[in-house]
C-alpha positions as CSV (number, residue, x, y, z in Angstrom):
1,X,23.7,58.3,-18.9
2,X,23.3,56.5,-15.8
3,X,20.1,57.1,-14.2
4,X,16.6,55.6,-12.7
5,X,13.3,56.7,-11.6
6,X,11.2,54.7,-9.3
7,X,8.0,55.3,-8.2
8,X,6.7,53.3,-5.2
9,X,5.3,53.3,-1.7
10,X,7.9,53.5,1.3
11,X,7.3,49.3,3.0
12,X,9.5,49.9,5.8
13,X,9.6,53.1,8.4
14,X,13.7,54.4,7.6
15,X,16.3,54.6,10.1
16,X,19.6,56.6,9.9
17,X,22.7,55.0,10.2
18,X,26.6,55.5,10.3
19,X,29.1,54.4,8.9
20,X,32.7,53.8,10.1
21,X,33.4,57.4,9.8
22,X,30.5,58.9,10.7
23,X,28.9,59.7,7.8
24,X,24.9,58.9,7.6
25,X,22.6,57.1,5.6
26,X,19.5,54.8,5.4
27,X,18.3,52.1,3.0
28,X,15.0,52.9,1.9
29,X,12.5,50.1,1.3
30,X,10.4,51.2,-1.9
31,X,7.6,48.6,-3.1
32,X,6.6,49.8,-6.9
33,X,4.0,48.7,-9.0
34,X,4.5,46.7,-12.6
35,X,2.8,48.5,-15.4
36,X,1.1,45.3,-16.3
37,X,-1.3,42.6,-14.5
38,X,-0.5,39.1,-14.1
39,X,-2.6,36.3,-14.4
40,X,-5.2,37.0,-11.8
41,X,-5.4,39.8,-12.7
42,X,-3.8,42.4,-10.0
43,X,-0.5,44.3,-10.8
44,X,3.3,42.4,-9.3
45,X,5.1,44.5,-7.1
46,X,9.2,45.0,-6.9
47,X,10.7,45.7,-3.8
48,X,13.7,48.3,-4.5
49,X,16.5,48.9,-1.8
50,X,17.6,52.4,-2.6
51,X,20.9,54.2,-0.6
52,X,20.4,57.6,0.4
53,X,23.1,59.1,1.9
54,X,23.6,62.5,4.6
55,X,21.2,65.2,4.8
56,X,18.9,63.6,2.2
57,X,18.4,60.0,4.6
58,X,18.1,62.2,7.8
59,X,15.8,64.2,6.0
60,X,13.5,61.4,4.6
61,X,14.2,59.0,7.9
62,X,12.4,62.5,9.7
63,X,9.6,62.9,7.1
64,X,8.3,59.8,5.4
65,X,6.4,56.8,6.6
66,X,5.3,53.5,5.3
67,X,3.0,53.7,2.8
68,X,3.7,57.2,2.1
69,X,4.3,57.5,-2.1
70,X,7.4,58.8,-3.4
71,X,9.0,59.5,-6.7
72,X,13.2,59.3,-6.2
73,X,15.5,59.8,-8.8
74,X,19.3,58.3,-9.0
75,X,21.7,56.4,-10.2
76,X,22.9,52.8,-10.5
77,X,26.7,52.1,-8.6
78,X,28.6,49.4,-9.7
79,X,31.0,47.7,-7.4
80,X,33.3,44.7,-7.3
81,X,35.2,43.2,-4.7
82,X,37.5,40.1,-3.8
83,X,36.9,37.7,-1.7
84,X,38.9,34.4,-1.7
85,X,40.1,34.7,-4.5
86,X,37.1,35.2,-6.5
87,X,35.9,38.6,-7.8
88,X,32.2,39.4,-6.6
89,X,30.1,42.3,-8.3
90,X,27.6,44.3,-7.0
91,X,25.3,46.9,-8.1
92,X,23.6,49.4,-5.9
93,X,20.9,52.3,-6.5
94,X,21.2,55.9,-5.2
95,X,18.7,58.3,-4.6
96,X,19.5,61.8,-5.6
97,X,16.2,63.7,-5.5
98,X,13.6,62.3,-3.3
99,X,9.7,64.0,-3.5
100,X,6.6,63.2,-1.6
101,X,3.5,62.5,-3.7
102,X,0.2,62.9,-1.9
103,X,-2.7,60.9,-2.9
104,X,-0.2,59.1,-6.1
105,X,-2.1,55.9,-5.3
């Protein structure tokens, strides 16, 4: 099963975008607390680039703001290109399910 659950706070306002044949998304910036404290003592953050793509990014570029708290579920997409003559792999998350959570933090 390919699947992931992040819960974070939004670091970056979204904006839609197109591509070539006009379809829409955004790349949502989602900062998300470790479950553990370093060191000093505070908790290490992880900044997540998620994909969201059509009525779900126009919906949360419309709707959510930085700092706001959200819970998004979705899967992992593996790619691979050429370039050169060398094979290049990438992976990319993408949001499903997006909810608002008031007051999570």
């Amino acid at each position: 099963m390919n699947q992931f659950i992040v819960i974070g706070k939004v670091a970056e306002a979204p904006k839609v975008k197109e591509t070539s044949t006009g379809i829409k998304y955004t790349q949502l910036m989602i900062d998300a607390n470790r479950s553990y404290k370093n060191k000093e003592g505070a908790y290490d953050v992880d900044r997540f680039c998620i994909t969201l793509w059509k009525s779900l990014a126009e919906e949360c570029c419309n709707n959510v703001d930085p700092g706001d708290a959200l819970l998004i579920k979705g899967r992992v997409q593996s790619n691979n290109f050429e370039k050169d003559g060398e094979v290049y792999y990438k992976s990319e998350m993408i949001g499903e399910k997006v909810s608002l959570l008031s007051q999570l933090f």
